[in-house]
Each structure stands twice: as structure tokens, then as C-alpha cells.
C-alpha positions as CSV (number, residue, x, y, z in Angstrom):
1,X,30.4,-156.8,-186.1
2,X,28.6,-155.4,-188.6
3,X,25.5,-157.5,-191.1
4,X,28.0,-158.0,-193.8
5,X,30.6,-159.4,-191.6
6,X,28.1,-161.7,-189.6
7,X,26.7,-163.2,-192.7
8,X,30.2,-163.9,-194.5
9,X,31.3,-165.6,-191.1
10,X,28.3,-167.9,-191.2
11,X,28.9,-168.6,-195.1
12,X,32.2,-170.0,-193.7
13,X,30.7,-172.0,-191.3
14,X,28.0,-173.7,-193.6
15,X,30.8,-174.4,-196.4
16,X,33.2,-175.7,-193.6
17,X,30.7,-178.0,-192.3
18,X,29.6,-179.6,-196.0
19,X,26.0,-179.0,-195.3
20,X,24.0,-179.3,-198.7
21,X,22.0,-176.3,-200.7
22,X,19.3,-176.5,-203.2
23,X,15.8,-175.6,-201.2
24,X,15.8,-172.1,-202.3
25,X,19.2,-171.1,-202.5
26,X,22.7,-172.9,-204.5
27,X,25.6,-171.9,-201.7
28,X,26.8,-170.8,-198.6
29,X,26.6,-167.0,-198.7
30,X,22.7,-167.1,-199.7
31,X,22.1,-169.1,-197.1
32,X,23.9,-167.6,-194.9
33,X,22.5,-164.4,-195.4
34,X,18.6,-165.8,-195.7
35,X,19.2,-167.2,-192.3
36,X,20.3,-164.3,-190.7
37,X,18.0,-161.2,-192.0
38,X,15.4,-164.0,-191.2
39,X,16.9,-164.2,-187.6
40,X,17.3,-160.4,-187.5
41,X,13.4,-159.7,-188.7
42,X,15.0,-158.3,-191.5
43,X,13.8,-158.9,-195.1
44,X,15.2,-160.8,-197.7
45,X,16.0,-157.6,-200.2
46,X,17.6,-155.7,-197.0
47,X,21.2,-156.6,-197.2
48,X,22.6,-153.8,-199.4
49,X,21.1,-151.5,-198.0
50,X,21.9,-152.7,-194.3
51,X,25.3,-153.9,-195.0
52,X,27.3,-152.3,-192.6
53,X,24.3,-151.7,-189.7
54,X,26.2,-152.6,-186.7
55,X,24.6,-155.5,-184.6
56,X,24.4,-156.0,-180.9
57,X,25.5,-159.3,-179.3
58,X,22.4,-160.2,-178.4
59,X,21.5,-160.1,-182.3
60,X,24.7,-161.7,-183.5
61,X,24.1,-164.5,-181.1
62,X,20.5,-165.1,-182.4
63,X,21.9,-165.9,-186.0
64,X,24.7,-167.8,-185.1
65,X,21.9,-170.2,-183.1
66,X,20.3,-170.5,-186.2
67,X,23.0,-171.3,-188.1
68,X,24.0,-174.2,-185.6
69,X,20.9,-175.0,-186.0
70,X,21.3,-175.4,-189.6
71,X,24.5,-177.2,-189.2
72,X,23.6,-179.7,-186.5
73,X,20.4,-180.9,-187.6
74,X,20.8,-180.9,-191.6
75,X,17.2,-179.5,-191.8
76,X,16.7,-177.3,-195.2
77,X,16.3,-173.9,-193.8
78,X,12.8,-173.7,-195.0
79,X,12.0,-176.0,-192.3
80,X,13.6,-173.6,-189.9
81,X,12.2,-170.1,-191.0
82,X,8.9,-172.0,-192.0
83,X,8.9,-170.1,-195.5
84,X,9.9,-170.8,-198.7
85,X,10.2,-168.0,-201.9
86,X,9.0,-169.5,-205.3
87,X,9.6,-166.8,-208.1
88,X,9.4,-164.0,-205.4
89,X,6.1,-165.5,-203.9
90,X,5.8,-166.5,-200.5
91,X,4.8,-170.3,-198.9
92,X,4.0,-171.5,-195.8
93,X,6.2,-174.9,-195.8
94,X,6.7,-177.7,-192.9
95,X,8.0,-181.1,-192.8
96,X,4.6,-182.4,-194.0
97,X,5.8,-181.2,-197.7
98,X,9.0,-180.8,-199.7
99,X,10.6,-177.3,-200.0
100,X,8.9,-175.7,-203.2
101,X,11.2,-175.8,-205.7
102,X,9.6,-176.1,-209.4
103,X,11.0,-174.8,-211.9
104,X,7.4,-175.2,-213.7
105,X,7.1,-172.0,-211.3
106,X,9.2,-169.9,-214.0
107,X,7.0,-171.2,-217.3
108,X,3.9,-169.8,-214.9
109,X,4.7,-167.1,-213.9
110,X,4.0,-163.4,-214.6
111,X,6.8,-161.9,-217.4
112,X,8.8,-163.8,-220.0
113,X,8.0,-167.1,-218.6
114,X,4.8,-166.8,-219.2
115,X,4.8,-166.3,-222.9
116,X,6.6,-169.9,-223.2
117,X,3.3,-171.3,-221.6
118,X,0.7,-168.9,-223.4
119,X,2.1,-170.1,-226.9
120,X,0.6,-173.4,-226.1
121,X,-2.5,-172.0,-224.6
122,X,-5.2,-170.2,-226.1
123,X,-8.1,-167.5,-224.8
124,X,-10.5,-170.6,-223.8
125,X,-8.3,-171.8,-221.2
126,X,-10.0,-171.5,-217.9
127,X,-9.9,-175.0,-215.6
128,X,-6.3,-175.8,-214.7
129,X,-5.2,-178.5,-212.4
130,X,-2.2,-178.9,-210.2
131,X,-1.6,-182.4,-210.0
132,X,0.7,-183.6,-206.3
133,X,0.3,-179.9,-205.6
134,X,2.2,-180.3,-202.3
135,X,2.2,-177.1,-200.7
136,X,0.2,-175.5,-203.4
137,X,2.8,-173.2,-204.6
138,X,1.9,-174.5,-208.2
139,X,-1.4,-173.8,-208.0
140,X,-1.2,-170.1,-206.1
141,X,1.4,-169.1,-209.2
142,X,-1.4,-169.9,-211.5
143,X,-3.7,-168.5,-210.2
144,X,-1.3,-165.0,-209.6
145,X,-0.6,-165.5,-213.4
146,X,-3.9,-166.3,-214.9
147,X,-6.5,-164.1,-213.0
148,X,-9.1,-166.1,-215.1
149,X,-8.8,-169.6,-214.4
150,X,-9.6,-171.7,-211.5
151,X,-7.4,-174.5,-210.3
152,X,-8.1,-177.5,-208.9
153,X,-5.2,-178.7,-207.0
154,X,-4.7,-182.3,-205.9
155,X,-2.0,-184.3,-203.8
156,X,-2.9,-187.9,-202.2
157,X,-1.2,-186.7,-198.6
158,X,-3.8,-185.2,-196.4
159,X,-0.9,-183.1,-195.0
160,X,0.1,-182.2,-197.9
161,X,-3.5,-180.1,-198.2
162,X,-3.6,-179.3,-194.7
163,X,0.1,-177.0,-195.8
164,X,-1.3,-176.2,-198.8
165,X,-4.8,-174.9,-197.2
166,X,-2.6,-172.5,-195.4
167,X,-0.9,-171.5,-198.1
168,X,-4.5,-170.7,-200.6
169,X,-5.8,-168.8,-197.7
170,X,-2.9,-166.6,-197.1
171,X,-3.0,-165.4,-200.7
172,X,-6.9,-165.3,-200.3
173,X,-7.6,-167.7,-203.5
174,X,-10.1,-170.0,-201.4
175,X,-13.0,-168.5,-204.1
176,X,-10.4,-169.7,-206.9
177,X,-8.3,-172.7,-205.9
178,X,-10.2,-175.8,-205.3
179,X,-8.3,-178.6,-203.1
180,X,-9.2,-182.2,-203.6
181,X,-7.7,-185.1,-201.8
182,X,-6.9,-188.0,-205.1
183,X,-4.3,-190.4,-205.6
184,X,-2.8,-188.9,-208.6
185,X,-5.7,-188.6,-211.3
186,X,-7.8,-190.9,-209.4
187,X,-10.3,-188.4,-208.2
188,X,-10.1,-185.2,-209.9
189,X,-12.8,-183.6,-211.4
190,X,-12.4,-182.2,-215.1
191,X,-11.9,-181.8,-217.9
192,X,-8.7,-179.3,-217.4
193,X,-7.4,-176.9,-220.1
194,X,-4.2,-177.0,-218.1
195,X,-2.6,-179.9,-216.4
196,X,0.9,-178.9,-214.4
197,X,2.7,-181.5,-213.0
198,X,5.7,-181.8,-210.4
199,X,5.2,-185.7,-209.0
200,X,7.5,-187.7,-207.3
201,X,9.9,-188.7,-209.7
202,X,13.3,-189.5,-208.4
203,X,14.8,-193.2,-208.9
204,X,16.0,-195.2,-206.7
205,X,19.5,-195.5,-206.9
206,X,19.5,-191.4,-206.5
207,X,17.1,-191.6,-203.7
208,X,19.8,-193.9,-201.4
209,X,22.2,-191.1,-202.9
210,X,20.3,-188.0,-201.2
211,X,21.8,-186.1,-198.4
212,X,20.2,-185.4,-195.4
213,X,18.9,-182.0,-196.4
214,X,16.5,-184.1,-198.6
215,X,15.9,-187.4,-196.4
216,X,14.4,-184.6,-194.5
217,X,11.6,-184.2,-196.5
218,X,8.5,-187.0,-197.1
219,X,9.8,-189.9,-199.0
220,X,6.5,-190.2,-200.4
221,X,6.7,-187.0,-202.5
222,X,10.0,-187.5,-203.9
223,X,10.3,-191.4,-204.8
224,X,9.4,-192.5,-208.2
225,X,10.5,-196.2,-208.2
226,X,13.8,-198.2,-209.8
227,X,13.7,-195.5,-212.7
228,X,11.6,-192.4,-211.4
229,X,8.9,-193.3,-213.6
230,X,6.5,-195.4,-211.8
231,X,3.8,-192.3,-210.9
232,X,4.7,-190.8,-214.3
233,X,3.6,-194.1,-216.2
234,X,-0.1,-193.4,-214.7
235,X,0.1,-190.1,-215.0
236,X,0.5,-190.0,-218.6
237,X,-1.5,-193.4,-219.2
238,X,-4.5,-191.5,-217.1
239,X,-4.8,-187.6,-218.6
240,X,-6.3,-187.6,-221.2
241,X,-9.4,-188.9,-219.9
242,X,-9.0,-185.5,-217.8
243,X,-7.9,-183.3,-220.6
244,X,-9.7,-181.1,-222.8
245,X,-9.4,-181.4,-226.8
246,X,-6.5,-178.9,-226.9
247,X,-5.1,-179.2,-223.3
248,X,-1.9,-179.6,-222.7
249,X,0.3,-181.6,-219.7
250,X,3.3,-179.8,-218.5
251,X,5.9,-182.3,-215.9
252,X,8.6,-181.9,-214.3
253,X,10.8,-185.4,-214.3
254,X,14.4,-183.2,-212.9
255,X,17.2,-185.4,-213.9
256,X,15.6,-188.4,-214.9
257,X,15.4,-187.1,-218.8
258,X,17.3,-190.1,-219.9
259,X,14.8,-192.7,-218.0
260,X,11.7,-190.5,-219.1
261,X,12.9,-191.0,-222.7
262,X,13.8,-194.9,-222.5
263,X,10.3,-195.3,-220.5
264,X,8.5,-193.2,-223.5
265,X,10.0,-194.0,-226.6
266,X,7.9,-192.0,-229.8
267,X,6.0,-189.9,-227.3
268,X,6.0,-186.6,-228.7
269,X,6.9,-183.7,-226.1
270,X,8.3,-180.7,-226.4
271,X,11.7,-180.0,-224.0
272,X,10.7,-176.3,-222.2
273,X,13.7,-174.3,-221.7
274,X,14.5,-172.8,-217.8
275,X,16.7,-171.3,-215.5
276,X,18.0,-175.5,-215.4
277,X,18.4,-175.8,-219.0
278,X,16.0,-177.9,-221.5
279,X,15.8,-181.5,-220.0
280,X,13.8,-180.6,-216.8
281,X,10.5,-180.0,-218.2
282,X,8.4,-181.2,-220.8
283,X,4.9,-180.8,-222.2
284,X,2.6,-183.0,-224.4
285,X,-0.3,-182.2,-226.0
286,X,-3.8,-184.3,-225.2
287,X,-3.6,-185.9,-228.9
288,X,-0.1,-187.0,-228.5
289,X,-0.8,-188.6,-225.2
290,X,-4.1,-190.3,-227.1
291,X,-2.5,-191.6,-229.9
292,X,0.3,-193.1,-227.9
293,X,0.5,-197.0,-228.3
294,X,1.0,-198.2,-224.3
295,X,2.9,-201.1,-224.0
């Protein structure tokens, strides 16, 4: 059996057993085929090339394992090949964190996302933080993306920073990436040029709703109370006190644009376009959030 065929096979088996996608891949064939190049020691970019390699039994029978592995224990399979990709960057990632998955990640990084960030920055920006930084993904693209800042990257969950520890080491930005241990704004340091954002933010209805590929992951970084906003009200209540006179806040609320907008009524953001469309990511300006009239 050669790669090709092994990999299709396995796409069968994921789609025939309803497991769910969406922690670094949409469907069956990309996981099937991250699964087994990961099984074969193979890397991620090898399948054209490696296509039609033949492959022993032993090698066939290692993926298939996997794959059962997949199937039988609903895991995401970030869990089981203990890496996640976040615009072609590598993580660390366990069950003491969600999969990476921000599509912040694309308005930070290097190329055309960038420029829909830098039109809001300016030359002076230098302290950034990365607020429920989870594994730190956020905070290693920014600091990838902008050699001349320094982030400070918080998350209330001391595993949380244990994961993300491992994951500022491995891209050797100790010298530049500062972790601190705050419930949400609570204890950060400041003021921040840059405030990026990816909190728990899904409501409750949706949360009884997930599948088991995200009851997997720590409640605590995905629940936002009855309408997602419950950490988002403090958030956006609290930053300015963090935020520099020009700074800007950029959050990620997912689905839960209809609930943002009937929590935040007159707040002016602006909608940031990515690969999700324009109702997954906002940002808002320090004076906005300042002039805001809280309820």
C-alpha cells in the first residue's frame, strides 16, 4: 500500500466514524494525512513528494493505531502528536491548554496580514501584551512579527504558562516574552501599545452543544457565561487603565458577534477581515473604550 493509499483509507475511516475537525485542520483527508506523516516521522509538506513511497506493514500498522486512536478516544489530534501549527509555526500543546487556533494569528503575522495590523499601529509601538495567552502561540507570532517589541503574556491557569514556558523557550524568546500569572488584567504590568486578545468566550447554550473533540479541552479557557461575554465585559471595562494613548485592543469573540454587539451597543470597533470572514475579530481603540458610557 502505498502513502497516498494509506492516508485516503484513514480519511474514510475518520468521515465514517463522525469524528469532529477544527484544531488545525477542516476534514477527513487533512487529518488523515497529518496523522499519518506524523506517525511515519514524516513531515507535514512531504506528501507530494512521497505519494506513492511504498510502506511496510509494520509502518501501515503504526498509522492505523493512531487513527483508532483518533477515533476511539475523540481527542483532537494535537493532543496525540503533542504539536499544533499556527500560521506555519510550531507549538508545544497538551491537555492543560486548548489547540491554538486564533485567527488573530493571521492579522500578526509576517506578510499581508500584517499590514491590516500595522495600519493601526505606528513606529512607537514597542510593549505588547497577550492577554489568556494559553499556550503562548499569540505571543511567539508577535514577537516573530515585530522583532522590536516585547510581550508580556498573561493567562490565570498556571498550566497554561507551564505549556506556554515550553513553547517561549523552544523559539528562544525568554529575553523577549515576559509570562505573568493574572486573572485577566488583574496583574499585568503596562502600559501596552498592543493589547491581543483570544479569551474564553463561548456561551452557554453552545458550550452544552460542543462535541467531544472540544469537551476535551479546559472548560475554563473556552466558557464565557449565558452569552460569551462575561470575561469580555471586564476585559473591555479594565484596558484602558493598561493601554497607552494610541493603543489599540484586538479580540477574538468567534461566533458570538451577535451577543458582542447586543452586550456593546455604541462601542465603536472596527470588524477585521480573515480567513473566517469579518465577524470574528474586532479592534477598538483606547479612546473609544474611554469614552464608552458602562452601564
Amino acid at each position: 500500500m502505498t502513502l497516498i493509499d494509506l492516508i485516503t483509507a484513514q480519511s474514510a475511516r475518520l468521515k465514517q466514524a463522525g469524528v469532529s475537525f477544527g484544531h488545525g485542520t477542516s476534514n477527513a483527508f487533512d487529518e488523515a494525512a497529518w496523522l499519518v506523516l506524523w506517525s511515519l516521522g514524516l513531515p507535514l509538506d512531504a506528501l507530494e513528494a512521497k505519494a506513492q513511497k511504498e510502506l511496510a506493514p509494520d509502518e501501515r500498522a503504526k498509522a492505523e493505531a493512531l487513527i483508532t486512536q483518533r477515533i476511539e478516544t475523540r481527542r483532537p489530534a494535537a493532543y496525540l502528536t503533542h504539536e499544533a501549527w499556527l500560521q506555519n509555526v510550531p507549538f508545544y500543546v497538551d491537555e492543560r491548554t486548548i489547540v491554538p487556533r486564533s485567527f488573530i494569528a493571521e492579522l500578526l503575522a509576517d506578510g499581508e496580514g500584517a499590514g491590516t495590523l500595522d495600519a493601526w499601529l505606528s513606529d512607537e509601538t514597542r510593549s505588547v501584551l497577550d492577554l489568556c495567552t494559553g499556550n503562548g502561540s499569540l505571543a511567539v507570532i508577535t514577537a516573530l512579527a515585530y522583532p522590536e517589541v516585547t510581550v508580556d503574556a498573561a493567562d490565570v491557569s498556571d498550566d497554561a504558562l507551564a505549556v506556554a514556558r515550553i513553547n517561549v523557550d523552544k523559539h528562544g524568546m525568554a529575553k523577549r516574552i515576559t509570562l505573568l500569572r493574572s486573572d485577566l488584567l488583574a496583574a499585568v504590568r503596562g502600559p501596552y501599545d498592543l493589547i491581543v486578545c483570544n479569551p474564553p468566550y463561548v456561551n452557554t447554550q453552545s458550550m452544552l452543544a460542543l462535541p467531544p473533540e472540544y469537551r476535551a479541552e479546559p472548560a475554563l479557557a473556552l466558557a464565557g457565561g449565558a452569552d460569551g461575554m462575561d470575561l469580555v465585559r471586564t476585559i473591555l471595562r479594565e484596558a484602558p487603565k493598561h493601554m497607552t494613548v494610541d493603543a489599540v485592543l484586538v479580540l477574538e469573540i468567534g461566533n458570538e458577534r451577535g451577543h458582542f454587539e447586543h452586550a456593546f451597543r455604541r462601542l465603536e470597533v472596527a470588524w477585521l477581515e480573515t480567513s473566517a470572514g469579518d465577524d470574528q475579530v474586532l479592534l477598538v481603540s483606547r479612546e473609544a473604550l474611554a469614552k464608552y458610557r458602562w452601564a
